[in-house]
MMTF fields as JSON, N, C-alpha, C and O atoms, coordinates in Angstrom:
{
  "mmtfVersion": "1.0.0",
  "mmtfProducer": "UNKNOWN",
  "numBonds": 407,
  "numAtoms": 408,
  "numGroups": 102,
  "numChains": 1,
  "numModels": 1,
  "chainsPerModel": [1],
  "groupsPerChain": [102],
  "chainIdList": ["A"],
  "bondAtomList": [4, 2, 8, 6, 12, 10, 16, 14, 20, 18, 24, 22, 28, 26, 32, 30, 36, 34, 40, 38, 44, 42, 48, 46, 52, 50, 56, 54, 60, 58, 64, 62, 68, 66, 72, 70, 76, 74, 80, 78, 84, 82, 88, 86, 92, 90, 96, 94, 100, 98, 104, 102, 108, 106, 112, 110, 116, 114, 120, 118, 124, 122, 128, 126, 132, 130, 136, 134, 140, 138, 144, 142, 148, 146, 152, 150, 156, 154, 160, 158, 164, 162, 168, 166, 172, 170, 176, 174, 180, 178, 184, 182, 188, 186, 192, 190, 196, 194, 200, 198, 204, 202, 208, 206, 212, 210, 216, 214, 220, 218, 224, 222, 228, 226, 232, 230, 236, 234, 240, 238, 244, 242, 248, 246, 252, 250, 256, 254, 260, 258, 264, 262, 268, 266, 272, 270, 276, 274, 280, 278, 284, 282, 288, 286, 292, 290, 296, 294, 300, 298, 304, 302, 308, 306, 312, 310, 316, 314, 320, 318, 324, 322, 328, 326, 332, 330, 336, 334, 340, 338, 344, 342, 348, 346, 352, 350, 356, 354, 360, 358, 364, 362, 368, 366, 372, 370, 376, 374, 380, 378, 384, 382, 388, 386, 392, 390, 396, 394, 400, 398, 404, 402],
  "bondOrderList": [1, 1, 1, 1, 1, 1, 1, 1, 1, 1, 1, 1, 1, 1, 1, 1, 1, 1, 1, 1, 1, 1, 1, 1, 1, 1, 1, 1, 1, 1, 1, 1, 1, 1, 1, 1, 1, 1, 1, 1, 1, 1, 1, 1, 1, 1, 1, 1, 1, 1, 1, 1, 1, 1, 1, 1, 1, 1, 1, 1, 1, 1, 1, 1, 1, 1, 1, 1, 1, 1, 1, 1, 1, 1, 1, 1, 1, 1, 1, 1, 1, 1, 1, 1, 1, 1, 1, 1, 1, 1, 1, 1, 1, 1, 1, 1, 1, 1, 1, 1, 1],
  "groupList": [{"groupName": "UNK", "atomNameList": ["N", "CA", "C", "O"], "elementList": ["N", "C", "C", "O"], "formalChargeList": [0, 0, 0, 0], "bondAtomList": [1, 0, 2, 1, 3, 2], "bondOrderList": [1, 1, 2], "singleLetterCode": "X", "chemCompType": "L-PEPTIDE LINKING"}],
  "groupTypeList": [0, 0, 0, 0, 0, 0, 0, 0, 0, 0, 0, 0, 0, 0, 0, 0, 0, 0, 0, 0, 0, 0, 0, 0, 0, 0, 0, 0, 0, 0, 0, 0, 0, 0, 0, 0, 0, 0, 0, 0, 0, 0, 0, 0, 0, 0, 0, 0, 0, 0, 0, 0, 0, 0, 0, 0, 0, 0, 0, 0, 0, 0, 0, 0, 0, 0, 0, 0, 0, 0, 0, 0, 0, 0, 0, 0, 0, 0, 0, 0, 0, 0, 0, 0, 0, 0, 0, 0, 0, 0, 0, 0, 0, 0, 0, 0, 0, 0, 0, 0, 0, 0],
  "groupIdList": [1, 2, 3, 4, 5, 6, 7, 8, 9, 10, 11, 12, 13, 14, 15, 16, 17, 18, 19, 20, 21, 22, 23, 24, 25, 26, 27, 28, 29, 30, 31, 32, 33, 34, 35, 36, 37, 38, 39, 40, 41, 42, 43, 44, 45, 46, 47, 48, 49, 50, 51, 52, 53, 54, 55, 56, 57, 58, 59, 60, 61, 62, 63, 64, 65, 66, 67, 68, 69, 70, 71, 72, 73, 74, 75, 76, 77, 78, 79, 80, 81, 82, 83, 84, 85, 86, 87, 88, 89, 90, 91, 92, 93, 94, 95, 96, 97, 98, 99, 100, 101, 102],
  "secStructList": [7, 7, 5, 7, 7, 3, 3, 3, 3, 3, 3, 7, 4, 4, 4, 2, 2, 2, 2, 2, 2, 2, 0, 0, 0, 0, 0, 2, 2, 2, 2, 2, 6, 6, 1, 1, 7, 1, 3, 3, 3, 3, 7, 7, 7, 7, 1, 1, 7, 7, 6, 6, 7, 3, 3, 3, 3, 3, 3, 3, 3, 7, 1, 7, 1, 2, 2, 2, 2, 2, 2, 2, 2, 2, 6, 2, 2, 2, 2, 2, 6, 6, 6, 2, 2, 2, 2, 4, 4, 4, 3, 3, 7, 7, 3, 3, 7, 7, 5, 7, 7, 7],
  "xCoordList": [2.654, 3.34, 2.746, 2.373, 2.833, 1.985, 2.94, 3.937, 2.656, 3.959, 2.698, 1.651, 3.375, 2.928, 2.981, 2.638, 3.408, 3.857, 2.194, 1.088, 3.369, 1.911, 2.518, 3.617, 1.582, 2.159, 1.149, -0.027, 1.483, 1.043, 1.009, 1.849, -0.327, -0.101, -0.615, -1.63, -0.518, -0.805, -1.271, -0.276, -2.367, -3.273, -3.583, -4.573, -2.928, -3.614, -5.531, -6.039, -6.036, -7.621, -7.571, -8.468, -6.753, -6.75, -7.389, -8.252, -6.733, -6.242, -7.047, -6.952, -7.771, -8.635, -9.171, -8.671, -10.439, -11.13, -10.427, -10.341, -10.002, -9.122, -8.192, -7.997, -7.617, -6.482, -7.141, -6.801, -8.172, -8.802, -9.577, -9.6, -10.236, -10.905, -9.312, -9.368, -8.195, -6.913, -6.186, -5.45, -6.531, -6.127, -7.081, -6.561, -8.272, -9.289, -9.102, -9.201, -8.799, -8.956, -8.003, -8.041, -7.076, -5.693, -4.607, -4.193, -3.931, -2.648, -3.548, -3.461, -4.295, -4.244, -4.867, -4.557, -5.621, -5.556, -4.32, -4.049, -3.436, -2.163, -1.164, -0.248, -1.483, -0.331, -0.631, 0.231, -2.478, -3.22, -2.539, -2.101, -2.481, -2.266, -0.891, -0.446, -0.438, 1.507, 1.243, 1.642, 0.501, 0.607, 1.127, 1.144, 1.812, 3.006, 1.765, 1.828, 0.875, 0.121, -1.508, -1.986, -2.122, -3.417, -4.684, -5.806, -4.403, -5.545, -4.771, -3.583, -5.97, -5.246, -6.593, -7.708, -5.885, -6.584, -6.225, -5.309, -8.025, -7.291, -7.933, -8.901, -7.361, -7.892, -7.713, -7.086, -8.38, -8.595, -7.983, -8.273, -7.091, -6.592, -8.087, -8.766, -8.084, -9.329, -8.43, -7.262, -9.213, -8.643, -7.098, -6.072, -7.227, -5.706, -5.786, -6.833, -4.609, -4.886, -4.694, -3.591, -5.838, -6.136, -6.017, -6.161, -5.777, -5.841, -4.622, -4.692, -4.151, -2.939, -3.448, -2.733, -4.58, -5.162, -5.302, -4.867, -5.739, -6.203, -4.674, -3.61, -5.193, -4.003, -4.759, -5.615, -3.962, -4.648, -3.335, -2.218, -3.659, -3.095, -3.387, -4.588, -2.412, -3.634, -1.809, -0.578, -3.131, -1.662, -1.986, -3.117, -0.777, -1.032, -0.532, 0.534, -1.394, -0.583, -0.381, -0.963, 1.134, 1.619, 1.511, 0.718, 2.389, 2.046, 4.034, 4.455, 4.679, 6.21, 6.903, 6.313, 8.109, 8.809, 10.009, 10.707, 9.769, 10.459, 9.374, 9.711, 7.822, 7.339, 6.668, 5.775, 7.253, 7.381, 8.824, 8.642, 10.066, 11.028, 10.996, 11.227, 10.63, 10.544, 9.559, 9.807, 8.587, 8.009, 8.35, 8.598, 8.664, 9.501, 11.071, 11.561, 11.419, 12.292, 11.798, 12.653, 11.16, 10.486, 9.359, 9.051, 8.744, 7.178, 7.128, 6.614, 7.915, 7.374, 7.77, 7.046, 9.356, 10.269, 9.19, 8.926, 8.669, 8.093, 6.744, 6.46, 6.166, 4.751, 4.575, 3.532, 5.838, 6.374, 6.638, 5.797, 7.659, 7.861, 6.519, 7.138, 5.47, 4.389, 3.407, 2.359, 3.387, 2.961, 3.513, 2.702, 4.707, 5.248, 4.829, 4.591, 4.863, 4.877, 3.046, 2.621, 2.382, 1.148, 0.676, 0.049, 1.091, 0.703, 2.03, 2.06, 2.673, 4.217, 4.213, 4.412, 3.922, 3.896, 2.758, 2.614, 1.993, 0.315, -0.012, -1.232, 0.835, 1.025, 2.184, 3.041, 2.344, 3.635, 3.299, 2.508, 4.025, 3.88, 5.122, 6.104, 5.424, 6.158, 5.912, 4.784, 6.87, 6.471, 7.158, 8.293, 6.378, 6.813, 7.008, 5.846, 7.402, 7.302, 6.92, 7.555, 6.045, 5.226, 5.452, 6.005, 5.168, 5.253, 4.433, 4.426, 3.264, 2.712, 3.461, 4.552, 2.714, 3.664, 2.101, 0.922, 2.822, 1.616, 2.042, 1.213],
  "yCoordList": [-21.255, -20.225, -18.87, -18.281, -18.693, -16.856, -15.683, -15.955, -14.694, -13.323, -12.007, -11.734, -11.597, -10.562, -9.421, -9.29, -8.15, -6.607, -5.616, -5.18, -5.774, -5.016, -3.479, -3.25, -2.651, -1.38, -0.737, -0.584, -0.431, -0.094, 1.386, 1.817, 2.357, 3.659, 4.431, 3.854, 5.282, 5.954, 7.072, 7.692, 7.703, 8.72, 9.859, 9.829, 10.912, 12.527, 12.433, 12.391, 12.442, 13.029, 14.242, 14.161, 15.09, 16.437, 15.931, 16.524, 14.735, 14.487, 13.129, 12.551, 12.519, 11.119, 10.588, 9.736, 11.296, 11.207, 10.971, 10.088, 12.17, 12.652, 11.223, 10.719, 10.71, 9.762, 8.626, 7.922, 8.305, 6.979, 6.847, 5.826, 8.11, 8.097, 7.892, 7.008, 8.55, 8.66, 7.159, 6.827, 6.024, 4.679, 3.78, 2.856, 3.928, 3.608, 3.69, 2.828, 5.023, 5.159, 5.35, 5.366, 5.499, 5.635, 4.861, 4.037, 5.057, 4.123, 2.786, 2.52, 1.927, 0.33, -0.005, -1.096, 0.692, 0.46, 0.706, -0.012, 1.56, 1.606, 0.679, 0.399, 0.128, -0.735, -2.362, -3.232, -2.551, -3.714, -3.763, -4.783, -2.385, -2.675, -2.613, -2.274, -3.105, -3.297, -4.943, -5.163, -5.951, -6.948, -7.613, -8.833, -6.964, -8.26, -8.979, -10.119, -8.218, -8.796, -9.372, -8.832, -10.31, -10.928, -10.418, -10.611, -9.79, -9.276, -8.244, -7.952, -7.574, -6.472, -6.794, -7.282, -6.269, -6.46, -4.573, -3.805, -4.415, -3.215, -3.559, -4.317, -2.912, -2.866, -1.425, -0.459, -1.544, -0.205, -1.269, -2.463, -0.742, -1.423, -0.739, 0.284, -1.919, -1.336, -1.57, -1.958, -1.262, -1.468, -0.785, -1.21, 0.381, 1.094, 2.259, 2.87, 2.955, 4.411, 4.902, 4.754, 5.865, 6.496, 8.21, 8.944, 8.806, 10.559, 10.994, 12.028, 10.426, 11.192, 10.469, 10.691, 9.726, 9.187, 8.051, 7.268, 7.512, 6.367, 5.609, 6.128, 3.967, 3.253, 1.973, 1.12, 2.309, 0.964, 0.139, 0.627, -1.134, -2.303, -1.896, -1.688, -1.632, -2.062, -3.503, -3.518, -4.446, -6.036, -6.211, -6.302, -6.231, -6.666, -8.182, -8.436, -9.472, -10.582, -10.627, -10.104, -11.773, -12.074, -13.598, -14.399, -13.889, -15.764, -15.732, -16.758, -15.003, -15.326, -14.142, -13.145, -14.408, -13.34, -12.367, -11.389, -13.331, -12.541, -10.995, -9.865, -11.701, -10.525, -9.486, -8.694, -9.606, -8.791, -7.956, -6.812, -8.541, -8.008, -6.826, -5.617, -7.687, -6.593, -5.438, -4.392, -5.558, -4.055, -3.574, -2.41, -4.22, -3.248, -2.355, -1.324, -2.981, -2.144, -1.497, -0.765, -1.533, -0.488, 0.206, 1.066, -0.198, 0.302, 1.101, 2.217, 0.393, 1.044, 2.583, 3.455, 2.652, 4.17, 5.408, 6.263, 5.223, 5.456, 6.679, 7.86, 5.247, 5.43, 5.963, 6.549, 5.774, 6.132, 7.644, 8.285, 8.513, 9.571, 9.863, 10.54, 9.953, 10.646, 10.341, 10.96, 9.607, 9.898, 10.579, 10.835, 10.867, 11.656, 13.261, 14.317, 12.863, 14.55, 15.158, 16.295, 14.052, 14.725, 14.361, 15.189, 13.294, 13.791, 13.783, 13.384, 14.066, 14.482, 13.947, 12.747, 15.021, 13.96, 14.17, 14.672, 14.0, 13.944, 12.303, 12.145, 10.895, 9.978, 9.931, 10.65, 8.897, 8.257, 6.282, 5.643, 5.873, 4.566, 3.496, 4.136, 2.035, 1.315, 0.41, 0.395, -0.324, -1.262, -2.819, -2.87, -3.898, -5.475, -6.473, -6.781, -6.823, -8.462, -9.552, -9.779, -10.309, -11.399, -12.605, -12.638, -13.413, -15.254, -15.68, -15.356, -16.856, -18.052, -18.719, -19.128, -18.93, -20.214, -21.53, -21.342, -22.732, -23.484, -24.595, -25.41],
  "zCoordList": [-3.419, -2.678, -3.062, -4.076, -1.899, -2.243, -1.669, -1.0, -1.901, -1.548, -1.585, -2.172, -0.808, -0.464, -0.066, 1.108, -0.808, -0.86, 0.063, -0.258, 1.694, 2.288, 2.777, 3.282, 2.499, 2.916, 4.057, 3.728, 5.119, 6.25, 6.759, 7.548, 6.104, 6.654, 7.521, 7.912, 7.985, 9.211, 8.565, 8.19, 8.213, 7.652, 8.305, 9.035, 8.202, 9.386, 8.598, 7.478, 10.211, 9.943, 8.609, 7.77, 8.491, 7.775, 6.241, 5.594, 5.899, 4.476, 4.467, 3.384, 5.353, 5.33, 4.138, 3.403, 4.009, 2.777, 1.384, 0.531, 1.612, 0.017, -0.381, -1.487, 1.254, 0.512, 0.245, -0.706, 1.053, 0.4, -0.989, -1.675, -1.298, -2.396, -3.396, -4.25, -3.298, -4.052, -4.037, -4.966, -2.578, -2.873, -3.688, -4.315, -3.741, -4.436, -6.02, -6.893, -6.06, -7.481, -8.528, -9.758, -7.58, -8.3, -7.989, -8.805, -6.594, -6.313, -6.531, -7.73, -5.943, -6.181, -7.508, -7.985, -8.118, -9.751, -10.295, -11.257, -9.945, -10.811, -10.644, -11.418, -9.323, -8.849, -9.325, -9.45, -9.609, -10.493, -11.797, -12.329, -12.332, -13.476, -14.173, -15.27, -13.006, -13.651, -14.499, -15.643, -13.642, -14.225, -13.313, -13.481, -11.861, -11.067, -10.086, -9.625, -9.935, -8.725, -9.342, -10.339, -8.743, -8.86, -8.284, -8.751, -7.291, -6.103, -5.408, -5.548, -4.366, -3.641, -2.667, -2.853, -1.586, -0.165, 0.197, -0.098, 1.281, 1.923, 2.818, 2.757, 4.026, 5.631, 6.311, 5.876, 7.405, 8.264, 9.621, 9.547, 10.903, 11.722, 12.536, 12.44, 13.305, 14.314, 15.787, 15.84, 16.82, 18.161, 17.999, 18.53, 17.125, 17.472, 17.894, 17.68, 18.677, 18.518, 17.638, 17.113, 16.949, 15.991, 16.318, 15.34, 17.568, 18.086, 16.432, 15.767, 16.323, 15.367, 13.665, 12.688, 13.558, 12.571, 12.185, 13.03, 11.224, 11.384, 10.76, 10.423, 10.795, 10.588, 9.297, 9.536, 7.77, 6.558, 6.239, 6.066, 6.194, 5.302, 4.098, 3.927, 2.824, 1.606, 1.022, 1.004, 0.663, 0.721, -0.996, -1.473, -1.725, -2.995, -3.075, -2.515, -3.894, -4.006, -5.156, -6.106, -5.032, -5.995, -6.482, -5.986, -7.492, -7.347, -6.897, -6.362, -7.057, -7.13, -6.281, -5.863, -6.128, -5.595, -6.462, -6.195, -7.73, -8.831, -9.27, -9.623, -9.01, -9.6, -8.463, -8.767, -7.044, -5.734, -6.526, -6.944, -6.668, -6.533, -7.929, -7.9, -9.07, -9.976, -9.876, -10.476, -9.236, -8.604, -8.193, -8.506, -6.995, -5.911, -6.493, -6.033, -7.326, -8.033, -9.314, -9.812, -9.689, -11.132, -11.187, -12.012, -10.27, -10.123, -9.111, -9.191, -7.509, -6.438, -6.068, -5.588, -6.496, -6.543, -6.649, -5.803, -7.939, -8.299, -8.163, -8.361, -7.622, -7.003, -5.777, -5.486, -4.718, -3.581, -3.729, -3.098, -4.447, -4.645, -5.33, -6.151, -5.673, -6.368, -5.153, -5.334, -3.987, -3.458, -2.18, -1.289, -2.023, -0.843, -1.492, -0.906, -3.162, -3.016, -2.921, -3.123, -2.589, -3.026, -0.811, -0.151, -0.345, 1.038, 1.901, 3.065, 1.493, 2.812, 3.928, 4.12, 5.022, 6.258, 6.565, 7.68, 6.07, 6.78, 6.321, 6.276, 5.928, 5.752, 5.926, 5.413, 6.823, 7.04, 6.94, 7.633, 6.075, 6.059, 6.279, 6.655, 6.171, 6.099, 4.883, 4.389, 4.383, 3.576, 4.122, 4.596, 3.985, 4.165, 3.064, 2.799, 2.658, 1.98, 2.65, 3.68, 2.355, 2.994, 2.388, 1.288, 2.843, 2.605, 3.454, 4.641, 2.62, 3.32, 3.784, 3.384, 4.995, 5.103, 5.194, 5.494, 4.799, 5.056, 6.034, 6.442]
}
């Protein structure tokens, strides 16, 4: 069984660069190095409208949903407020919980 914490954002052109070099090097190493997750996936949505900016997946896995839930309550608060305060609304995102199914 696999799980999966995917967060889905919507990026202003203004702030592009800056935020990917900032998911690169900071949010998904910090979020690696809690210990809850194994891998991290990122994506760029293609075939979307992009006039208001672009649109990324970045998907962290887990092996359990105990160690989805304990992030999402200790880690993510967190990481969420440190990043609203550094891009406001020039990112707007959602977050999901995922399950294989086989």
């Amino acid at each position: 069984m696999m799980f999966i914490y995917n967060i889905t954002s919507k990026v202003d052109h203004a702030v592009l660069d800056e935020w990917l070099q900032w998911q690169k090097e900071i949010y998904i190493p910090g979020a690696m190095e809690t210990g809850f997750f194994y891998e991290h996936r990122f994506y760029q949505l293609l075939e979307h409208d992009d006039e208001d900016g672009k649109t990324f997946v970045v998907q962290f896995l887990a092996k359990s949903r105990n160690d989805c839930d304990k992030y999402l309550q200790s880690i993510a608060p967190f990481l969420n407020k440190k990043s609203f305060e550094k891009w406001g609304d020039y990112v707007v995102y959602f977050q999901t919980l995922l399950q294989n199914v086989d």
